[in-house]
C-alpha positions in Angstrom: 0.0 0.0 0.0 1.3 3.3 -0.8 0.4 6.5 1.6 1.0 10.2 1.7 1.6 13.0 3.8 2.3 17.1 3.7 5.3 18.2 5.9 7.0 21.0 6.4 10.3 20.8 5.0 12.3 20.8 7.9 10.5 17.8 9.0 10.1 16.0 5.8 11.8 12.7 6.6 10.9 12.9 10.4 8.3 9.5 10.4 8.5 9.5 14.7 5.2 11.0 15.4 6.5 13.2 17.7 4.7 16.4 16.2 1.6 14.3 16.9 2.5 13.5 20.4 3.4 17.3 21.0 0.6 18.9 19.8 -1.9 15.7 20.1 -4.4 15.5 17.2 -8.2 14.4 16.6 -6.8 10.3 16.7 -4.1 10.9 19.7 -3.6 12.3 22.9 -0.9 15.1 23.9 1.7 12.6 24.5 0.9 9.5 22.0 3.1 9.3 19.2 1.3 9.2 15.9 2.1 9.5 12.1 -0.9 10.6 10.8 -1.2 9.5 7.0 -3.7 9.9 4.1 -4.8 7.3 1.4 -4.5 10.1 -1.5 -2.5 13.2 -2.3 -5.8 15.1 -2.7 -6.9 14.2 1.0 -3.2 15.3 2.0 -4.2 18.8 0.6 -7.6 19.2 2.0 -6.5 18.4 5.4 -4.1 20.9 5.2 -6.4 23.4 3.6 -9.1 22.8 6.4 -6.6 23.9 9.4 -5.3 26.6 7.3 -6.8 30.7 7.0 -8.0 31.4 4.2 -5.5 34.2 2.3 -2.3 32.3 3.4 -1.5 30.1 0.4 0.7 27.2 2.7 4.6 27.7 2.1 7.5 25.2 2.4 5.5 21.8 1.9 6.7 18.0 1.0 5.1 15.3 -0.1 6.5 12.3 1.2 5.3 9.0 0.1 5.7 5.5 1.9 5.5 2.4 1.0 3.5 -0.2 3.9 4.4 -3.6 2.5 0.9 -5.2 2.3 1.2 -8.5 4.6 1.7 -5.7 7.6 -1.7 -5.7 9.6 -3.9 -2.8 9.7 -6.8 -2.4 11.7 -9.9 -0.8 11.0 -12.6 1.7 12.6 -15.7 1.7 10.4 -17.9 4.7 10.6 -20.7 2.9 12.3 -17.9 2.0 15.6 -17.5 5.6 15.9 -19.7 8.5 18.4 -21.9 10.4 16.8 -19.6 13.4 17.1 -16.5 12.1 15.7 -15.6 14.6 13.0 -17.1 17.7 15.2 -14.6 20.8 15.5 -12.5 20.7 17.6 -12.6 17.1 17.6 -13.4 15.1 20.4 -11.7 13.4 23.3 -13.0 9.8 22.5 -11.6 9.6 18.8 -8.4 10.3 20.8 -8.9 7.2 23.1 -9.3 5.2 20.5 -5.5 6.5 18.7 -4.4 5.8 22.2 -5.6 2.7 22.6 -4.2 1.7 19.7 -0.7 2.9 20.4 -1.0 1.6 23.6 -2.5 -2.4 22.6 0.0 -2.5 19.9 -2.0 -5.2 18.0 -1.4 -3.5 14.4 1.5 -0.8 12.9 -1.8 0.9 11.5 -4.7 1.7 11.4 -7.4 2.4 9.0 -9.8 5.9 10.0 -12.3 7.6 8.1 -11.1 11.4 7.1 -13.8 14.3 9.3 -12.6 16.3 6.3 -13.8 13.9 3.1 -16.6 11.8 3.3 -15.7 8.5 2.0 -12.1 8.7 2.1 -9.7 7.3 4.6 -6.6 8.1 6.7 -3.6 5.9 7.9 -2.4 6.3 11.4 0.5 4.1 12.3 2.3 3.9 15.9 6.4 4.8 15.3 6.8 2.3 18.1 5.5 -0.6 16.7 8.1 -3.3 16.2 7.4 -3.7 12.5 7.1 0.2 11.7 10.5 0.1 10.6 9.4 -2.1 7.8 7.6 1.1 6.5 9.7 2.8 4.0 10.1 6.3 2.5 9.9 6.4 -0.9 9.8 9.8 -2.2 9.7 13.5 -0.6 9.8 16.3 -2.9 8.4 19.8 -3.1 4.4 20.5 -2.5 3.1 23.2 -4.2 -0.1 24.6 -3.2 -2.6 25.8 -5.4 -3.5 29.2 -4.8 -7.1 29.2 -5.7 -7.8 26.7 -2.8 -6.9 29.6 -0.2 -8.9 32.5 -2.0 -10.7 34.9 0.3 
């Protein structure tokens, strides 16, 4: 499986998570190492687009792209496992349990979430602690540039 994220470029080949665990995230807890990743380039956008003002076209973005050999196991939470608020700004403190919980249990390197920004599509979150993360390999990084018209006032 192949997967993508948007990074600044000083922290374009940094895979620990620990911006995650820092700043803590909708899937993760202050604390909880995460890389958060997204099934499409055009997902990788949008999240970035939501979190950004409008007016400030983003500046100094990657796009990294790894590789997650396929026999690697990868859990799931389907839509119909989640509260009724999942994708509510600012997000709430149960989808964060459940990142947590699956840092903590360790059973897969990933796991499978629906995006709160695009109905339908799907992000990858995988634990940088995992024994087999390692097995997850950077492929590519190489300048992101932003459209302008998806920051218009």
């Amino acid at each position: 499986m192949i997967v993508f994220r948007l990074s600044k470029g000083l922290y374009r080949n940094d895979l620990s998570g620990r911006g995650a665990e820092l700043a803590g995230g909708r899937w993760n807890s202050k604390g909880t190492a995460l890389l958060y990743t997204c099934e499409s380039r055009a997902l990788c956008t949008t999240e970035i687009a939501v979190h950004t003002p409008l007016g400030i076209v983003p500046a100094d973005y990657w796009l990294i792209t790894l590789a997650v050999p396929d026999d690697l196991a990868v859990g799931e939470v389907p839509v119909s496992q989640l509260p009724p608020d999942w994708k509510s700004f600012p997000h709430p403190n149960a989808t964060q349990l459940i990142g947590d919980a699956f840092v903590r249990e360790a059973q897969f390197v990933g796991l499978k979430v629906p995006s709160a920004v695009v109905h339908g599509d799907h992000n990858y979150l995988f634990n940088p602690r995992h024994p087999e993360f390692p097995q997850i390999k950077l492929l590519d990084s190489e300048p992101f540039p932003f459209d302008e018209r998806l920051f218009v006032k």
